[in-house]
C-alpha positions as CSV (number, residue, x, y, z in Angstrom):
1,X,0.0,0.0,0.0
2,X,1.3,3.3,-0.8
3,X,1.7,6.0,2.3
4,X,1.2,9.6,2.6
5,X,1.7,12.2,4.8
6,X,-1.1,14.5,6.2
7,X,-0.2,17.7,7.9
8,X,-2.7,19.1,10.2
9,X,-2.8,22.5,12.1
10,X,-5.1,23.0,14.6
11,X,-5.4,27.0,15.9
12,X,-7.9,26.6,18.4
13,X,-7.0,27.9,22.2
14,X,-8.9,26.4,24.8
15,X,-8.8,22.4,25.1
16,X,-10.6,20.8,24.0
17,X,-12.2,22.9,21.1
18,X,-14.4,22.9,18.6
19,X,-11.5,23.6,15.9
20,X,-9.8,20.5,17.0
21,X,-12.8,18.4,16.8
22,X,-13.2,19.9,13.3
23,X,-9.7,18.7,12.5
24,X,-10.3,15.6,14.0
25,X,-13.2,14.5,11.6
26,X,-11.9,16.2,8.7
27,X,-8.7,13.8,9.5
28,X,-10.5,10.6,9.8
29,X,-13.0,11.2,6.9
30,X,-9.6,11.8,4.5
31,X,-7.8,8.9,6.2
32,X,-10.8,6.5,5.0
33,X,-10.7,8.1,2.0
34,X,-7.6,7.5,1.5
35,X,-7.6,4.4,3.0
36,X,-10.7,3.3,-0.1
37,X,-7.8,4.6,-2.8
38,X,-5.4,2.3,-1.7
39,X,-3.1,4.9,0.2
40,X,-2.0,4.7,3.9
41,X,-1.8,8.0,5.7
42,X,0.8,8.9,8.2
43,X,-0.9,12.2,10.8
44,X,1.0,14.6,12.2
45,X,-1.0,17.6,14.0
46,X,0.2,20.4,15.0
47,X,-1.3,22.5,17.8
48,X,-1.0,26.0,17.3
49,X,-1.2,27.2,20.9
50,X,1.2,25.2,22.0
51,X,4.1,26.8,19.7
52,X,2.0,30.7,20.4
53,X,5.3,31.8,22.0
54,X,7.7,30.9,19.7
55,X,5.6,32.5,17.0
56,X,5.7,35.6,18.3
57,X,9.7,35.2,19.4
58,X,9.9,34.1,15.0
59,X,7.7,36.8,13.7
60,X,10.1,39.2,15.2
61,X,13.4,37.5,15.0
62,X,13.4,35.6,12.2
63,X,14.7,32.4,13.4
64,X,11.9,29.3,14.5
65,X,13.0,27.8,18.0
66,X,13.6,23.8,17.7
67,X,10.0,23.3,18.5
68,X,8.6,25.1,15.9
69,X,10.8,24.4,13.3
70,X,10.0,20.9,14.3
71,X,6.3,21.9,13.3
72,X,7.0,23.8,10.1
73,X,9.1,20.8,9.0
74,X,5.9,18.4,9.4
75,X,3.8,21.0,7.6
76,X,6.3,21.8,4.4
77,X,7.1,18.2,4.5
78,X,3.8,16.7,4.2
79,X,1.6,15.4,1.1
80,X,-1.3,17.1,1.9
81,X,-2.7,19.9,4.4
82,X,-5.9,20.3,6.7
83,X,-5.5,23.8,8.3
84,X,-8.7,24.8,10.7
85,X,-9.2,28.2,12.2
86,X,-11.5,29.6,14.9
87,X,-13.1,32.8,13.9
88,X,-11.7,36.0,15.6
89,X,-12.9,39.7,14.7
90,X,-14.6,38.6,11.0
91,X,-11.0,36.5,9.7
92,X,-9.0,33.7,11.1
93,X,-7.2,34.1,13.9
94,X,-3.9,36.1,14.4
95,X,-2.2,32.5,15.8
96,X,-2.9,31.3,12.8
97,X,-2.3,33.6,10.6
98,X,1.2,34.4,11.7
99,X,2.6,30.7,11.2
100,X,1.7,31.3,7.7
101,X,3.3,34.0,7.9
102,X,6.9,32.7,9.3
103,X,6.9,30.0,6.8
104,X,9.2,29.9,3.5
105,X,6.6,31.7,0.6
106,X,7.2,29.1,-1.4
107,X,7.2,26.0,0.8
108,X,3.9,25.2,0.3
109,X,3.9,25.5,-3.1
110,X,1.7,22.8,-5.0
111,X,0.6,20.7,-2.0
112,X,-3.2,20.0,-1.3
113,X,-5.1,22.0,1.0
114,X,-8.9,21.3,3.0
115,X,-9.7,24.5,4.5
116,X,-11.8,24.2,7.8
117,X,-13.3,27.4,10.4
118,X,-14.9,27.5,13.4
119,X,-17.6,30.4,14.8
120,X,-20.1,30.9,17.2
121,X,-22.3,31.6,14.6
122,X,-23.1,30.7,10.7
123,X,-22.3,34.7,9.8
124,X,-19.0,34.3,10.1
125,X,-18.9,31.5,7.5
126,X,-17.9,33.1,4.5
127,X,-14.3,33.6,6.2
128,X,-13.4,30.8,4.1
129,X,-13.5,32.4,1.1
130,X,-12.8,35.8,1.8
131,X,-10.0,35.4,3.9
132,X,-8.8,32.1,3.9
133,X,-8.7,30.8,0.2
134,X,-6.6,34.1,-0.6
135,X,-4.4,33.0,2.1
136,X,-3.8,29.5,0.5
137,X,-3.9,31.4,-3.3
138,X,-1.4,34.0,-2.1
139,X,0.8,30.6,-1.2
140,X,0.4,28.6,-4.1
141,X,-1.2,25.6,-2.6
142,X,-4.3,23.7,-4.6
143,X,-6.7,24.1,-2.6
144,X,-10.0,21.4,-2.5
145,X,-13.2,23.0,-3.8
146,X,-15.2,22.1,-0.9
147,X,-14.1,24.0,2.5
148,X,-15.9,23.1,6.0
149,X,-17.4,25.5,8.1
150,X,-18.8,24.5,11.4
151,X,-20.9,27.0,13.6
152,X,-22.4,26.0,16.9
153,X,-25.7,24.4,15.4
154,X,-23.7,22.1,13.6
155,X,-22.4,19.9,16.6
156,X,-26.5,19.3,17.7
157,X,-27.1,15.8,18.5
158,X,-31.1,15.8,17.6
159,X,-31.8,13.5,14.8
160,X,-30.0,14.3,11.5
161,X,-28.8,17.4,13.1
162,X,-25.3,16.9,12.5
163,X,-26.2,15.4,8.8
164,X,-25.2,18.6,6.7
165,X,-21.7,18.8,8.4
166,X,-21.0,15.1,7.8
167,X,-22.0,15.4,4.3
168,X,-19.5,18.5,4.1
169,X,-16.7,17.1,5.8
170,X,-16.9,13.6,3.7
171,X,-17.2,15.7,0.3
172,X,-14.0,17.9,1.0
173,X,-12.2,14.2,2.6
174,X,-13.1,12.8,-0.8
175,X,-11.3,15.8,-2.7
176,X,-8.4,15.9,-0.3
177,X,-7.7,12.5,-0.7
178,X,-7.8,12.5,-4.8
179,X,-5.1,15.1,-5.2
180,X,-2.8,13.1,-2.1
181,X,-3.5,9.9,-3.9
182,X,-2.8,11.4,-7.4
183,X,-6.5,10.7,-8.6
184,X,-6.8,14.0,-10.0
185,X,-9.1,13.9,-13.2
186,X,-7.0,14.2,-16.7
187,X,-7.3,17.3,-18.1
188,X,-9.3,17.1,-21.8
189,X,-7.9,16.1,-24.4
190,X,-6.3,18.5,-26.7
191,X,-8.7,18.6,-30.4
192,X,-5.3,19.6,-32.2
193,X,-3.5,16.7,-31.0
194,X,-2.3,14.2,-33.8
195,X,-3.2,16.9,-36.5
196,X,-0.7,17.7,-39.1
197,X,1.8,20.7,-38.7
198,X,1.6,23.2,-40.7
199,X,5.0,22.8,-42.3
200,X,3.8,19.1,-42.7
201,X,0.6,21.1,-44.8
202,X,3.0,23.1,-46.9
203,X,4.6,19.6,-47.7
204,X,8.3,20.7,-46.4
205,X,8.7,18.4,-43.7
């Protein structure tokens, strides 16, 4: 079976939080998907708050401490991203938004991304795409079409209450796990392929 790596980073501050339970079933849902590809994946989460000081000692100096340059290393190194975000103030949070911002521009270049937010309430839900999915563009990653959201509502336990999330998180899994698995569709086919040249047309080839 062939393995991957998934890189996950977690920017919630309390424990435990709804962020990290977002991470948690975006991870298992792209794990099975994986898993149904024929790929095993290797998890490495990285907790944001746990690494908050040296992010603000990096931001100013430069240089990551060992711990966090641990952390980048298991991020740049990865096959394939989840990031998840509370909501602070309208955006994601400034935790998470500055170890973007201490990382190599281009280090992310090309690898897979499933965006995730958290909010105490549905409003805030377009933070995905007005905030976050510049992020990821500005960086050059590919990130998945479907992004998850989850507001307070959303973690219900009446009947079928938390069906639209599931539904969400399995969709983006599923697209996650095609790019990591190289399952990416192939692009059309070109119609001018196989036609003539034009020198061959003009008979001097």
């Amino acid at each position: 079976m062939t393995t991957r790596t998934l890189a996950v980073v977690a920017a919630g501050l309390s424990t435990p939080s709804s962020t990290r339970l977002l991470a948690d079933r975006l991870v298992a849902a792209t794990v099975q998907a994986l898993a149904e590809r024929g790929v095993e994946a290797q998890v490495h989460v990285v907790e944001l708050r746990e690494h908050a000081r040296d992010l603000a000692d990096a931001l100013v100096t430069g240089f990551p401490g060992p711990g966090l340059a641990a952390a980048q290393e298991a991020v740049t190194g990865a096959d394939g991203l989840i990031a998840v975000t509370p909501v602070f103030s309208g955006s994601y949070s400034g935790l998470f938004k500055t170890f973007f911002d201490v990382l190599d521009k281009v280090s992310l270049t090309g690898r897979p991304v499933l965006m995730g937010a958290t909010a105490g309430t549905a409003r805030h839900s377009l933070v995905l795409e007005h905030a976050m999915r510049p992020l990821f563009s500005y960086l050059r990653t590919l990130v998945v079409p479907t992004a998850v959201f989850a507001a307070p509502e959303d973690w219900g336990v009446g009947e079928g209450s938390g069906a639209p999330l599931s539904a969400r998180v399995e969709r983006a899994a599923a697209e996650l796990a095609d790019l990591v698995a190289g399952r990416r569709a192939s692009a059309p086919a070109d119609p001018l392929l196989g036609s003539p040249s034009a020198q061959e047309l003009l008979g001097l080839a």
